[in-house]
N, C-alpha and C positions, 0 to 999 in steps of 0.2 A: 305382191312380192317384190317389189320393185326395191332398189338397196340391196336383197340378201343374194350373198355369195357363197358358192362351196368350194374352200381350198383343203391343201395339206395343212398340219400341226404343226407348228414349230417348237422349239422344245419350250419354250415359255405357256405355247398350249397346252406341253404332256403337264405341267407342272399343276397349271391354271386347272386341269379336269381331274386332276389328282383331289385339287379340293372340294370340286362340286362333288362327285362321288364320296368324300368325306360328309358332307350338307346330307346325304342322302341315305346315311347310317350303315355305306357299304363297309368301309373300316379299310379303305385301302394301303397296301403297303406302303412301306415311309417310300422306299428306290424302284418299286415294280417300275415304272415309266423307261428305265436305265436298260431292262429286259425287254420291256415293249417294241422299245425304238429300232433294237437291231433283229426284230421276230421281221418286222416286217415295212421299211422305214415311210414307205408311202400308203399305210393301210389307217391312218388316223386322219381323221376327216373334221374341219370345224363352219359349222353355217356360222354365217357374221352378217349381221344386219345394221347397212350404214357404218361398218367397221368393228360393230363391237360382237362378242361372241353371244351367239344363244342360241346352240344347241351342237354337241358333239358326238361322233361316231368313232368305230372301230370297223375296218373291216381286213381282216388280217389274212391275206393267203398261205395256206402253206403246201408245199408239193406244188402239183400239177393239178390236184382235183379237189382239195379241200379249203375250206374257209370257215372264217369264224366272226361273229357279229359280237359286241360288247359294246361297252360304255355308252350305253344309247340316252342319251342327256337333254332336255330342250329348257331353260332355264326358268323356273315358275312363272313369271311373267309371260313368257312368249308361247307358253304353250296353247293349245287350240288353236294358235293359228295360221296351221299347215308349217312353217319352219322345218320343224323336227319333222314330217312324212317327206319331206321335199331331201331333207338330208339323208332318210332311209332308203332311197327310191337311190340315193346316190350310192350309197354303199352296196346295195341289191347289186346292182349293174356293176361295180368291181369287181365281186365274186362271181356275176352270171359265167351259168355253165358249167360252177363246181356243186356239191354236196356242199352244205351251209351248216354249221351247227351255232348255238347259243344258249346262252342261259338265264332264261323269262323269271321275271319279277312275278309276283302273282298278278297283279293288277294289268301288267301286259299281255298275260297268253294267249288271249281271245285275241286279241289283234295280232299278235305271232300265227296264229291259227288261222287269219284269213290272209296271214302273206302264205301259206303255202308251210308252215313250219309244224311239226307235229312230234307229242312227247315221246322223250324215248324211258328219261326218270326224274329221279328230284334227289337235287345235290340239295343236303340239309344242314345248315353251317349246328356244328356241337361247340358249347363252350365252356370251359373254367378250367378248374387246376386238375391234371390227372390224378388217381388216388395212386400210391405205391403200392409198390410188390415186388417180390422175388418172381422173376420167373425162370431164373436160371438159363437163360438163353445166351451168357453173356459170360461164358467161362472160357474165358483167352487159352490159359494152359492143357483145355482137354482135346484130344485128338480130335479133328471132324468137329468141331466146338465152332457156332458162332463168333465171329466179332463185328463187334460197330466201328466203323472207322471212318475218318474223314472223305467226304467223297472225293475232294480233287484230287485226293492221292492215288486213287482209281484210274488207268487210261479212259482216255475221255471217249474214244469210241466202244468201250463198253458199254461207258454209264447211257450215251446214246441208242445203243443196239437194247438194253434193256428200258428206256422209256417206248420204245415204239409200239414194247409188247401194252401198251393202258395209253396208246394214244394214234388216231387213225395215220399222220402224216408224221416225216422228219420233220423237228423243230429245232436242230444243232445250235445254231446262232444261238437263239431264246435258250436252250436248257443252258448251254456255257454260261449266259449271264446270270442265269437263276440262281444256277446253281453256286455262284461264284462270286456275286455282288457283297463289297463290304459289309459287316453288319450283321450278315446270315449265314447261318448255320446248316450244311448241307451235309445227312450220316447214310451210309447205306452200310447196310447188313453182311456182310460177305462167309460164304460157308466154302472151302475148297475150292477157293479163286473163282465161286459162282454168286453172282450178287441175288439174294433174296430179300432185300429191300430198300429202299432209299426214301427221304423226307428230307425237306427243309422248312426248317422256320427261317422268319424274315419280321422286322421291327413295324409297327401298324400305330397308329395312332389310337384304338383301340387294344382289344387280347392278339396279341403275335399270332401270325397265321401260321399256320402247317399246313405245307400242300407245297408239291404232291406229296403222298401217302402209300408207299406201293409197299405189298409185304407177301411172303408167300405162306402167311398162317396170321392168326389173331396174334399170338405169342410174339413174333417177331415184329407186326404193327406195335403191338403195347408198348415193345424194348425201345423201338425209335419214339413212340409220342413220348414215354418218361425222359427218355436221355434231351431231345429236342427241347421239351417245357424246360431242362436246366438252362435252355438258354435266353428264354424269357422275362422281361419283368414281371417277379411275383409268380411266376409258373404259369400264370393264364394264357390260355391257346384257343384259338379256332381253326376246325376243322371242317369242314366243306366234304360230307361225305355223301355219294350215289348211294340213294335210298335201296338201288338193284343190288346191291350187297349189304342182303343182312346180317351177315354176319359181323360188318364194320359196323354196321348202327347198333348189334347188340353192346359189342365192341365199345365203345363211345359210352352206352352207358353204365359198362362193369367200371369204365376208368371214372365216374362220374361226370362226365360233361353232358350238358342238358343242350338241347334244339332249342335256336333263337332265331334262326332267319332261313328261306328258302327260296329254291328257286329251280325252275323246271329246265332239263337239257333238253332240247327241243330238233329236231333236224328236218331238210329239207324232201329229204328223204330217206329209204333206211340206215337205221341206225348203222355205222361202222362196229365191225368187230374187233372188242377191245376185250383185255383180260379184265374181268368185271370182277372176279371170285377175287383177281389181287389188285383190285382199286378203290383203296381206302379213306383216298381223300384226294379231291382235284387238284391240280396248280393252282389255276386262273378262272374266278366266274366273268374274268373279261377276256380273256383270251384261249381259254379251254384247259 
């Protein structure tokens, strides 16, 4: 091990691991890094061996008891040879003494599972064009009638007060950037100055992600996946949905999107209690 060191990311790192996770078929978003930086600015970790980078972490705090694991990267070359556990062993010990959560490749879970990490579901990425439909959810002029509307036109500690309910910890920082970063398109649902749903899509090098996903009926997810895909190239989207709501996976596939990629939420301990019935699609498979 002699050479390898464990420092912070500098933004040329957020950039640099933007494209290995591309190398890796994650599809990550074009500006996520832009959100990243301010969830948590000393929670990106890069091993460097003799200076040069080969292998990258996430360990992101949020609150006082929560933490989250991502980007877990060790460069084809360097793997097998402790690097990348040397660099997990560092992130461990950032988070020591919160609830952990992440979200395992297939091929990592057995080793998530002898760190101490065990399933709670399976965020199942669905992709391609939504099919159309009326579903009348979206009738501006009737009393008590839906609308979709821009989210940042929303007080911003609503849109806050309502992520908390599908997410264990405060994440202010991180949702303002998500929600707000050029390029992306952020709608929530509003019924009688009460929000029952919000989405963003964001530009990817692959299908435009969508996430989060939070709806208080199938109807009103559908309304934001169709209106969202208008801001797509081509309509194509991916969505990152918890297998523990089946109703979003039925969901997924009335719109026609088909399952391409998976990956299990995993925690340290019991799972937090999140509105599961209205979580239709995650944010982040790297940051939750």
């Amino acid at each position: 091990m002699t050479g390898f060191e464990i420092g912070g990311a500098s933004a040329a790192d957020m950039e640099m691991i933007r494209a290995w996770a591309d190398e890796e078929g994650w599809n990550p978003g074009d500006t996520d890094r832009f959100a990243f930086a301010v969830a948590d600015p000393d929670g990106f970790l890069v091993g460097r061996l003799h200076g040069e980078p080969v292998a990258y972490v996430s360990a992101v705090r949020y609150g006082s008891g929560f933490g989250f694991i991502g980007f877990y990267i060790a460069r084809p070359r360097w793997r097998g040879q402790g690097y990348g556990i040397r660099l997990w062993k560092a992130a461990m010990s950032r988070l020591d003494g919160r609830l952990v959560g992440l979200d395992g490749v297939v091929e990592q879970q057995d080793n998530y599972r002898r760190s101490g990490f065990r399933p709670a579901w399976n965020n199942v990425r669905h992709e391609g064009a939504p099919r159309g439909g009326d579903d009348g959810a979206t009738r501006v002029g009737d009393a008590g009638a839906m609308r979709v509307v821009d989210a940042g036109t929303l007080p911003f500690a609503q849109l806050a007060a309502y992520d908390r309910r599908f997410f264990p910890a405060p994440r202010d920082a991180f949702l303002s950037a998500w929600t707000g970063l050029p390029g992306r398109t952020a709608l929530a649902a509003v019924r009688d100055g009460r929000i029952e749903g919000l989405g963003v899509v964001r530009p990817c090098s692959g299908a435009s992600r969508v996430g989060p996903l939070y709806a208080a009926t199938p109807e009103v997810a559908a309304t934001l996946v169709r209106r969202l895909a208008e801001h797509a190239p081509g309509g194509e989207i991916a969505v990152d949905v918890p297998d523990a709501n089946p109703t979003a996976t039925a969901l997924m596939a009335e719109l026609g999107l088909v399952p391409t990629f998976e990956a299990a939420r995993m925690y340290t301990g019991p799972a937090p209690t999140v509105d599961l019935p209205g979580l239709y699609g995650v944010a982040s498979l790297e940051l939750g």
